[in-house]
C-alpha positions as CSV (number, residue, x, y, z in Angstrom):
1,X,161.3,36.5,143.0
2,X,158.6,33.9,142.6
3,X,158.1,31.5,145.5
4,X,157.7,27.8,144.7
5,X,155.6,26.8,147.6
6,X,155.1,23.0,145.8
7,X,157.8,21.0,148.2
8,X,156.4,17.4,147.3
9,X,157.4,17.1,143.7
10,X,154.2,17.0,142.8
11,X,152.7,17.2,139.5
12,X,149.8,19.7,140.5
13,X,149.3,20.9,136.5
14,X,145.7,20.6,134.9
15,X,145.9,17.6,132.3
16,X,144.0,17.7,128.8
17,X,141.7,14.7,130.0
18,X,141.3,15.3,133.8
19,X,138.0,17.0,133.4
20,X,136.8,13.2,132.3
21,X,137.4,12.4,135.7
22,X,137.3,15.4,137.9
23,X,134.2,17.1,136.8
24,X,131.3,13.6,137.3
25,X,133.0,13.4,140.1
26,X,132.3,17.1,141.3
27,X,128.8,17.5,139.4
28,X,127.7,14.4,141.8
29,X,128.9,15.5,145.1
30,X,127.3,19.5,144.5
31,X,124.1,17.7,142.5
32,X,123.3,15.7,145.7
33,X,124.2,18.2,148.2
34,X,121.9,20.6,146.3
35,X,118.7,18.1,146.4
36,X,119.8,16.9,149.9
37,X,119.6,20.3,151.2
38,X,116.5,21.2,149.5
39,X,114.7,17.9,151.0
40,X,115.6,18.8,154.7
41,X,114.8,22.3,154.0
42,X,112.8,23.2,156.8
43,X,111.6,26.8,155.5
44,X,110.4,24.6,152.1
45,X,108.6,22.5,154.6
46,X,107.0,25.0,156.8
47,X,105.6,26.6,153.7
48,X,103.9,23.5,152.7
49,X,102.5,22.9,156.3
50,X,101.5,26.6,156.5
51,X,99.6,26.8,154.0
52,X,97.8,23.6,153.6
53,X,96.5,20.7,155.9
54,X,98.9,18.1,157.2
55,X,97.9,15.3,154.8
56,X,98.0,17.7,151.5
57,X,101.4,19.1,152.7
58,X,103.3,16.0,153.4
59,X,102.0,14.7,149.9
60,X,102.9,18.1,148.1
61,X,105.9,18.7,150.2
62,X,107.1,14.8,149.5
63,X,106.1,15.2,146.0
64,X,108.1,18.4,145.1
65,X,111.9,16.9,146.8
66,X,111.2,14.1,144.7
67,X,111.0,15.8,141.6
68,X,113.7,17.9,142.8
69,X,115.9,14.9,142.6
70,X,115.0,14.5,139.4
71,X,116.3,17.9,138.3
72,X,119.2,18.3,140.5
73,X,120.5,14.6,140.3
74,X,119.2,13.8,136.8
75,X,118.3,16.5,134.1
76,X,120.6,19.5,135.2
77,X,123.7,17.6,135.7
78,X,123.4,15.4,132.3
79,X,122.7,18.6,130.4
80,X,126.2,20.3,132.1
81,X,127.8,16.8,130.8
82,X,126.8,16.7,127.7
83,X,128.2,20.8,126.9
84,X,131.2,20.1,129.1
85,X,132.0,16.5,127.8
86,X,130.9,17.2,124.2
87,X,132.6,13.5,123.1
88,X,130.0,12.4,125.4
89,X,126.0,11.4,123.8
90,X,123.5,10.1,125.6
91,X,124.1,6.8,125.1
92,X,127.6,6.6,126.6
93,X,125.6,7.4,129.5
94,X,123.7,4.8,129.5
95,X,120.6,6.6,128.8
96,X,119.8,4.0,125.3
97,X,118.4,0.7,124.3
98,X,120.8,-1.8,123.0
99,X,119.0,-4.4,121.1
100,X,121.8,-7.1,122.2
101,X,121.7,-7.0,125.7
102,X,118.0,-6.2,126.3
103,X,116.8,-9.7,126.8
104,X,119.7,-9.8,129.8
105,X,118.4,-7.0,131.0
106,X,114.6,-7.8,131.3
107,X,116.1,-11.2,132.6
108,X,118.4,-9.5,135.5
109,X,115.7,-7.4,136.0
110,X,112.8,-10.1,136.9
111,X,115.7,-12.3,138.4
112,X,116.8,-9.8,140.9
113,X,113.0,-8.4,141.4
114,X,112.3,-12.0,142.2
115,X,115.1,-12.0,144.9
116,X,114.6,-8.5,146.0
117,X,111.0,-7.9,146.3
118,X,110.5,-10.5,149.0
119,X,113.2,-9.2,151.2
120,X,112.0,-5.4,151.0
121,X,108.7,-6.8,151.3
122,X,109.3,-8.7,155.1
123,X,111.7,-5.5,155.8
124,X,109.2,-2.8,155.2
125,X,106.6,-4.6,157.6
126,X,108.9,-4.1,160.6
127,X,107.7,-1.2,162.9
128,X,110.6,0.9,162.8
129,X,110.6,1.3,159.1
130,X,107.0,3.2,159.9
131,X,108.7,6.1,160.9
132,X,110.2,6.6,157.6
133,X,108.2,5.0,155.0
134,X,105.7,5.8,153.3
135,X,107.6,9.3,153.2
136,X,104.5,10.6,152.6
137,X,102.8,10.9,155.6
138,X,99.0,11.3,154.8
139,X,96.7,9.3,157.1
140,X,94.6,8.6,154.6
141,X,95.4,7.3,150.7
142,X,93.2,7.3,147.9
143,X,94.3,6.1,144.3
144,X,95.7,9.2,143.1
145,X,97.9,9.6,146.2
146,X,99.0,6.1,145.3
147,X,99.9,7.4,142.1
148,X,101.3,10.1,142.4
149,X,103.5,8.4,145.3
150,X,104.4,5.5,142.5
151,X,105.2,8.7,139.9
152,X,107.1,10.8,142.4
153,X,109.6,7.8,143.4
154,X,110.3,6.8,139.4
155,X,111.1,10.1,138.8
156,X,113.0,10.7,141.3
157,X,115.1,7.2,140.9
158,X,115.7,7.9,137.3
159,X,117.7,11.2,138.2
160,X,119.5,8.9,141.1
161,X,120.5,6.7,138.4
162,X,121.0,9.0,135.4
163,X,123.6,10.2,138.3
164,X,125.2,7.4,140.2
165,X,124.9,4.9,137.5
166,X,125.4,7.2,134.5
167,X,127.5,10.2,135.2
168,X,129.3,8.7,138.1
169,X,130.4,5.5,136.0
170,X,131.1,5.7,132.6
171,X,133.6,8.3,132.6
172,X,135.3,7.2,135.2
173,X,135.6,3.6,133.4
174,X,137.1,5.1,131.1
175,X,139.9,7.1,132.7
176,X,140.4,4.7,135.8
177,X,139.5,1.3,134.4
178,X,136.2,-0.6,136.2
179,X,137.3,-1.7,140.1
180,X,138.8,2.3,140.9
181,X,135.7,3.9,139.2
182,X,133.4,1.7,141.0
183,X,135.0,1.8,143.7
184,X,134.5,5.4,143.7
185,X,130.8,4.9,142.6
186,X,130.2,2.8,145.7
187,X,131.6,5.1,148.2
188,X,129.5,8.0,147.3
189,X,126.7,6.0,146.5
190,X,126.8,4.4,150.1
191,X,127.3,7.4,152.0
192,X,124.2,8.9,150.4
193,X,122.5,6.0,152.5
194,X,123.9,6.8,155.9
195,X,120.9,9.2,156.6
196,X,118.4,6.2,156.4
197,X,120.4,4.0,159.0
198,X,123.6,1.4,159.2
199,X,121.2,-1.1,157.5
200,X,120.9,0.7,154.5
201,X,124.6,2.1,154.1
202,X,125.6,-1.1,154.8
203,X,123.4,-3.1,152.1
204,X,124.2,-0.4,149.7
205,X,128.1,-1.7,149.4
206,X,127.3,-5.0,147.8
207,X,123.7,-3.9,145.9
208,X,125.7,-1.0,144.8
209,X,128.4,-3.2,143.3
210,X,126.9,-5.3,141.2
211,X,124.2,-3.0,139.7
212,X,127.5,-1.2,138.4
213,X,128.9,-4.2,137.0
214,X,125.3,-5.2,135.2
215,X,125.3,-1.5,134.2
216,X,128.6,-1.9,132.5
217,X,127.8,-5.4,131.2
218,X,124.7,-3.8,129.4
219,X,125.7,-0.7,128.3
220,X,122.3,0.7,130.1
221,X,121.2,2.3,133.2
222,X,117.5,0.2,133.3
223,X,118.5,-2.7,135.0
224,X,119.5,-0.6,137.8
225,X,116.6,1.9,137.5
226,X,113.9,-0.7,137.2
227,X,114.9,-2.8,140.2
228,X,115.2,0.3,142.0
229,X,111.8,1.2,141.4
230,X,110.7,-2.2,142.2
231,X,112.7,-1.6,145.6
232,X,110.8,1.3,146.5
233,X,107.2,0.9,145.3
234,X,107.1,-2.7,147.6
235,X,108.9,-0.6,150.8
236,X,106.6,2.5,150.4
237,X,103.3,0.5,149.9
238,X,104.0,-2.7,151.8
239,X,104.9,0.0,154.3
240,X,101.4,2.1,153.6
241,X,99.8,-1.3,154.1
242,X,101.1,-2.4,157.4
243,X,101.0,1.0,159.1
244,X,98.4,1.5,161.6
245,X,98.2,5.5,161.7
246,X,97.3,4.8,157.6
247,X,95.0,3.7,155.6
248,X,93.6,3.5,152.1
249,X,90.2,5.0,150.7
């Protein structure tokens, strides 16, 4: 005798097209959890600090969680999704250039730089952001560091996007329509913030919101990438700037 132990009614079966929905869903919670895990690490750390000077092992140690997140957020994930979601390109991931929406891109991109940039600017120079940024903690910065810093952060932000704004959206427009599947973009994408403060979880609702609707408006991931990047380069080196334990050579 078989025991049905499904009382609710139910319908627990595996449908054709849930894997649309179920697996960007899974790939970005185990993608995250990987790099987030690997960027707290504290053996990776202490191998850094063991075998180099504080200033070289806080760059290399920044440096190599960065371009983790580029692998475990970015490449590794939209490799899986383009095998497991064959119907899938890289364009429907937002990975292209559409010739008819890339002058509102570079516009939303400049416009919200404009407004942005400012704002990260003032935030960056208040004390308690020291602690934090730049993550790099080097006392001393010379132009490659800058660089590499500047690299490290664009590579790392493109595999956050490729993620949240690629993986994490598109299909889920498509099987849920756009409110649910940014709703569910937002919710993960916000908790990935709660690390860094309320501040940041908090401004990462509305920011989070309507770089998904100017994702979907395009067709591309830039606009989000780009003012990302902007985001970061003016906290990290405003930051660098104003920090009295740093300086630049």
């Amino acid at each position: 005798m078989i025991m049905d132990f499904n009382t609710t009614g139910i319908d627990l079966s595996w449908q054709a097209n849930d894997i649309q929905s179920f697996y960007p869903i899974i790939i970005a919670t185990v993608g995250f959890t990987i790099y987030w895990f690997i960027s707290i690490s504290p053996k990776i750390k202490s191998r850094f600090y063991t075998k180099y000077d504080a200033d070289t092992a806080s760059e290399k140690h920044i440096l190599f969680t960065k371009y983790s997140g580029l692998i475990w957020m970015g490449i590794i994930p939209l490799i899986i999704s383009l095998f497991v979601l064959p119907n899938y390109a890289l364009a429907d991931y937002g990975l292209t250039i559409i010739p008819e929406t890339t002058l509102t891109s570079l516009a939303w991109i400049l416009g919200l730089c404009v407004l942005i940039v400012p704002i990260a600017s003032i935030s960056a120079r208040n004390p308690k952001n020291f602690a934090n940024y730049p993550q790099i903690r080097a006392k001393e910065w010379n132009t490659a560091l800058k660089i590499k810093n500047a690299l490290g952060w664009a590579a790392y932000l493109f595999g956050y996007e490729v993620l949240f704004r690629g993986i994490l959206l598109f299909p889920l427009v498509a099987k849920f329509g756009v409110w649910p599947a940014i709703a569910v973009n937002v919710a993960l994408y916000s908790s990935t913030h709660i690390p860094k403060g309320l501040d940041e979880t908090i401004g990462a609702i509305p920011l989070g919101i309507v770089l998904c609707l100017l994702t979907l408006l395009t067709g591309t991931i830039w606009i989000a990438f780009f003012v990302h990047v902007a985001m970061a380069w003016t906290n990290s080196f405003t930051a660098l700037k104003h920090n009295p334990e740093m300086r630049s050579v």
